[in-house]
C-alpha positions in Angstrom: 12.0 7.8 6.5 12.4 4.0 6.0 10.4 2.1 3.8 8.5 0.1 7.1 7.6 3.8 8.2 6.5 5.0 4.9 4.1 2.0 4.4 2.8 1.8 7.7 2.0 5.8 7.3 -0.4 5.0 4.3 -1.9 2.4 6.1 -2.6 4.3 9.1 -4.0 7.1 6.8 -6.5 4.3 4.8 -9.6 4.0 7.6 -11.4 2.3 5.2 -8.7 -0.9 5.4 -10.4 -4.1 7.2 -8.6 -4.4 10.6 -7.5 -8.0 9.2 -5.9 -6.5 6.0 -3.7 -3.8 8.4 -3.0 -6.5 10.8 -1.5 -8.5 7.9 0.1 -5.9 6.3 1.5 -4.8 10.1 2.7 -8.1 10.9 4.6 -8.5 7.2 5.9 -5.2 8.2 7.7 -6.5 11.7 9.0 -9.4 9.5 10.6 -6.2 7.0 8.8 -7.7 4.3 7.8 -4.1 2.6 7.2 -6.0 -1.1 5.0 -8.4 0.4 3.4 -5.7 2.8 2.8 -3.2 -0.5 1.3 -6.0 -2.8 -1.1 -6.9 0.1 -2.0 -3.1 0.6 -2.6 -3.0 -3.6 -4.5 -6.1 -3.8 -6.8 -5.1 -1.0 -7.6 -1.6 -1.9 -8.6 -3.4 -5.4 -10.0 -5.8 -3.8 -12.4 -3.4 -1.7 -12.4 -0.7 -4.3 -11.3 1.6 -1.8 -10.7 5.2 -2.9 -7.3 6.8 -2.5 -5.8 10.3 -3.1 -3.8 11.7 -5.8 -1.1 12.0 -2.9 -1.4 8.1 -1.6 -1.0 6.8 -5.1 2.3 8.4 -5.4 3.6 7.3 -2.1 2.5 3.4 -3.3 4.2 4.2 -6.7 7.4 6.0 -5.1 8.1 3.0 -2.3 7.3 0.8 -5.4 9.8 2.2 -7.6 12.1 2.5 -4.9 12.2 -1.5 -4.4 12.0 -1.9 -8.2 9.0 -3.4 -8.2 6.5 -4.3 -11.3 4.5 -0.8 -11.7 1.4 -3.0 -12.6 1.1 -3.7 -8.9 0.4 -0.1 -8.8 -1.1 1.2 -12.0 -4.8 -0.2 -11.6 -4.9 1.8 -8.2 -5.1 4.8 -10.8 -8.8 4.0 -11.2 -9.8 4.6 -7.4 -7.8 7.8 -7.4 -10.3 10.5 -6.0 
């Protein structure tokens, strides 16, 4: 699976995401901007304090690594692990 695929999975698995924060991170998505897609899917769940599973946070943090990306765009997300 592609990096477009795997983020547009955990988006489609977030319901609590505001329809404006999917359609941004979507459209970034078409463009293949996956960094910019993943900070804006980060910043919002902070953002919202939206709750995420043990299983989401690893896909974030594995698509992360996998663009070598800073892990603190990630590693607060480890307080809304539930």
């Amino acid at each position: 699976m592609n990096l477009n695929s795997q983020i547009k999975n955990i988006v489609e698995g977030m319901s609590e995401l505001s329809k404006n924060d999917i359609q941004a991170i979507n459209e970034l998505l078409v463009h293949d901007e996956w960094g910019v897609a993943l900070e804006h899917l980060c910043a919002s769940l902070i953002e919202d304090n939206i709750n995420i599973s043990n299983e989401q946070f690893i896909e974030i943090r594995n698509i992360g690594e996998k663009m070598k990306m800073e892990s603190s765009l990630w590693e607060e997300l480890n307080y809304f692990i539930r």
